[in-house]
N, C-alpha and C positions, 0 to 999 in steps of 0.2 A: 617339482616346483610348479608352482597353479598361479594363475591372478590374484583368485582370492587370500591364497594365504599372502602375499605381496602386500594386498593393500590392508589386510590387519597387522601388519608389521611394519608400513609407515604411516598407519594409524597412532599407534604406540609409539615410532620414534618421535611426530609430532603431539603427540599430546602429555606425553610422560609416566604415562601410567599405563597399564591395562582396563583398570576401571573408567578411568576416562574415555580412552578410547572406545571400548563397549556401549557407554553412553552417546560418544558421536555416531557410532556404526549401528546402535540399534539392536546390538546381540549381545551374550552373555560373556562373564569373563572365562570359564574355561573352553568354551570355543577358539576365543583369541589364543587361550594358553595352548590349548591343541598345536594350532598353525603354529606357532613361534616352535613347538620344540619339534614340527617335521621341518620346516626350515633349516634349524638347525642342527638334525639329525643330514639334510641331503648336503646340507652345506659342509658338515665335520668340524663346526664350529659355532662360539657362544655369538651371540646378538646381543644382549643386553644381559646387565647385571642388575636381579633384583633387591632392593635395599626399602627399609618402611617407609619411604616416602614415594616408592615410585621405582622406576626402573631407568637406567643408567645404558646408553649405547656401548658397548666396544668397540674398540679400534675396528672390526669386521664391517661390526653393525654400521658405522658411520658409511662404510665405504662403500656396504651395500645401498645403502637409502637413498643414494642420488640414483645410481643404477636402476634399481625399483621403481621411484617417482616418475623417471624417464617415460621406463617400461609401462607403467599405469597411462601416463598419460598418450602415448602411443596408440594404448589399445582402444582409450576414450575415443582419440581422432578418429579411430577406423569404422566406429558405432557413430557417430555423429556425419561421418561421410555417408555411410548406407542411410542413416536417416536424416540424409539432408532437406531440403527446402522442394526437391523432385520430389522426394516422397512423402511429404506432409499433408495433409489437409488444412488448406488456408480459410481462416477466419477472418474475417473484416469487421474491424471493430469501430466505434465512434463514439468521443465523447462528447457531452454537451460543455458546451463553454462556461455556464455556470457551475460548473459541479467543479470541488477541486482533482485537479490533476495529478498531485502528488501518491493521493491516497488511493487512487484507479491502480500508479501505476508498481504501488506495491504488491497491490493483487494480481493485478497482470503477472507480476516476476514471480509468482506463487503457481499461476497456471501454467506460466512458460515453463516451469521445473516437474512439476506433477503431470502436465500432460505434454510429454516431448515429440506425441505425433503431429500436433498440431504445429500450423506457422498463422501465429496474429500478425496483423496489418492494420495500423492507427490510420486512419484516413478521416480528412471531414468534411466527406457526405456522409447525411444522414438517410440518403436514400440507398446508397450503396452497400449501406452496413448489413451483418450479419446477426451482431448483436449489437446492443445501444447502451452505455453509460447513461440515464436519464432519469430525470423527474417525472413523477406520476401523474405532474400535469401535459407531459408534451407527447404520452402514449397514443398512439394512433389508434384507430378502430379495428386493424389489421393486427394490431402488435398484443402479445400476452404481455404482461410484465408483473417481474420477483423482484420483492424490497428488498434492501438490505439493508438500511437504515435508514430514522426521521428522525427531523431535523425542524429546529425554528430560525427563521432571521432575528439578526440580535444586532448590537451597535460594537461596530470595531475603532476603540481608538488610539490616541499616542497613548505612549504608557503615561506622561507626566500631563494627561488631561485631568483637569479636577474631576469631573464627571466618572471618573472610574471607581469614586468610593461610596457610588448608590447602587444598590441592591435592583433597582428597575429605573429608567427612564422614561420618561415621555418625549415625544416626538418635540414638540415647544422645544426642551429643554435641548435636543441634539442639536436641532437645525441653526441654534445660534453660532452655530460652527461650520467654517466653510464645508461644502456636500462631496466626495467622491463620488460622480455619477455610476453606475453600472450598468452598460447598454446591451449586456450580455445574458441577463439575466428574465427569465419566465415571466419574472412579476413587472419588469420594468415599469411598461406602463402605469399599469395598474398602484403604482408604487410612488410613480412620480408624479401623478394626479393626484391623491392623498397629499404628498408634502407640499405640493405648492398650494393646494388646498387649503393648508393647516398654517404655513407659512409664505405666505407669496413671496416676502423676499428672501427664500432662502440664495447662497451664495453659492454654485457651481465650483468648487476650485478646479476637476479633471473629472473629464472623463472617458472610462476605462472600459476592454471588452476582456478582460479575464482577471478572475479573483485572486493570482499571483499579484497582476499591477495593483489591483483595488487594497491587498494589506501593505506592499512595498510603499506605498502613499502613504498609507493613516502609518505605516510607523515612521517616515521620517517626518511627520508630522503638519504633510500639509493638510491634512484633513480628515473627517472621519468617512465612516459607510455603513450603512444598513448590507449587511449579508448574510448566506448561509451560517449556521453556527460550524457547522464540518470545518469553513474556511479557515477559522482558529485553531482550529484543534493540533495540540501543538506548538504552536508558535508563542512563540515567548517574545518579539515585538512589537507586540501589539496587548494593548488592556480591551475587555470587551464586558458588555452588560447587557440583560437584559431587558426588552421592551415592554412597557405598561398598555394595557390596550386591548384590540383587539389585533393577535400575533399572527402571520401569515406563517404557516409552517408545511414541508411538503415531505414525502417519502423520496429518495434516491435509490434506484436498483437497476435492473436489468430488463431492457426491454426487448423480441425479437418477436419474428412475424409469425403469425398463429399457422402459418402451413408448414413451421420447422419444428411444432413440438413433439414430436418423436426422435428428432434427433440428436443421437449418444455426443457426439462434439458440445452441442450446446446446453444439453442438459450437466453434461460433467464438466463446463465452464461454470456456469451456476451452483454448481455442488462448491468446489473449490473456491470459488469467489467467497462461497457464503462461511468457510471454514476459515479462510483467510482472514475474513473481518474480521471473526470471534478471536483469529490468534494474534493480531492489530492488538484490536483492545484490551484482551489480556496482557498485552507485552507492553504496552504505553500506557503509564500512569498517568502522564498529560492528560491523554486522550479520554483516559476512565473520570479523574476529576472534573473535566469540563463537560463530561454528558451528565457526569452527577448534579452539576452547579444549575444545569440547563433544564432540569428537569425539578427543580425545588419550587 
């Protein structure tokens, strides 16, 4: 009896099948067939009965799968003690406040899975970092930095605003609605000189240092906001539209200091990160129809 054959055998107790399970594990189905019948050859008895839809535990088989699961997870602990947080290589990582958070930190849980010798550490300084979640306008002179995606600001608002059934906006038109400020954000300034510009009186309702508060607002409706479009992506309480004009748009990626590019940690964060996105996008039809919408 081995690990391996263990865990394709409550592969198959939890998925129901062979084929399936081959598809979670990555391997072929008469590999798995293999394991199952030296199991059942050491054990001197059946584990599952197979039928056309699938495969059926027996009484054995039941009694073994807790035993087993135990025994798997056992042996996880013992590999995750040896490669604990002593043995790691710590990464310090920092996002920028305007960038959403959500979608950082599903790629993070893609890194933390694919590269288990590393230990990230969210921290915010931006001086302390190792590598940077950031716009390509906040790159320092020191820092390389790799896209990962671009991005326009666009108008986020309640869904039952009328303004949601025009193809593009002008600024006129948003600002007769109270303003979520965003003091978080690259462009701020530059952003908020334009509208009072364009509108002197526009209306302040709140304002916010992170693009979580900025859509929690415009969708219970106290107001709208000028933000990244990433901010939307996703989210289904909030209506959003494009801006008529001249559109400020920026890249979001990976920023780190040009005396670390030779190294394998931060290079094979960037690899993952950037295969992450691509399986983000593929996986979220949300997220494909609103880069589509954004992009017409």
């Amino acid at each position: 009896m081995d690990l391996r054959s263990l865990k394709y055998f409550v592969a198959v107790y939890e998925a129901g099948s062979l084929t399936a399970a081959g598809r979670v594990l990555h391997i072929s189905q008469p590999s798995i067939s293999l394991a199952l019948e030296q199991l059942e050859t050491e054990f001197q008895t059946r584990l599952f009965v197979r039928g056309k839809q699938g495969v059926t535990p027996t009484d054995d088989g039941s009694r073994l799968y807790p035993c087993a699961k135990h025994l798997l997870d056992q042996a996880s602990g013992i590999k995750a003690f040896f490669t604990s947080s002593r043995h790691k290589q710590l990464i310090k990582v920092n996002v920028t406040r305007s960038i959403r958070i959500g979608l950082i930190a599903r790629m993070l849980k893609t890194v933390i899975g694919e590269l288990p010798d590393l230990e990230l550490r969210v921290n915010d300084k931006q001086s302390n970092a190792d590598i940077r979640f950031t716009s390509n306008y906040l790159v320092t002179e020191d820092e390389l930095f790799v896209p990962l995606w671009e991005e326009s600001f666009i108008a986020a608002l309640p869904r039952d605003n009328v303004l949601q059934v025009k193809k593009k906006l002008n600024l006129d038109e948003l600002l007769e609605y109270p303003l979520i400020e965003r003091t978080n954000c690259e462009f701020h300034d530059q952003m908020m000189k334009l509208i009072t510009k364009m509108h002197s009186g526009v209306s302040i309702a709140a304002k916010v240092d992170s693009e979580e508060w900025a859509l929690a607002l415009v969708g219970s409706g106290i107001g709208i906001a000028i933000v990244p479009e990433s901010t939307v992506w996703g989210n289904d309480t909030v209506a959003s539209c494009e801006l008529s004009g001249e559109v400020i748009s920026r890249h979001v990626g990976i920023a780190y200091a040009k005396s670390n590019t030779n190294s394998s940690e931060i290079n094979n964060i960037i690899r993952v990160c950037k295969n992450s996105f691509k399986q983000i996008l593929a996986a979220d039809k949300g997220l494909q129809r609103t880069l589509l919408m954004s992009r017409r």
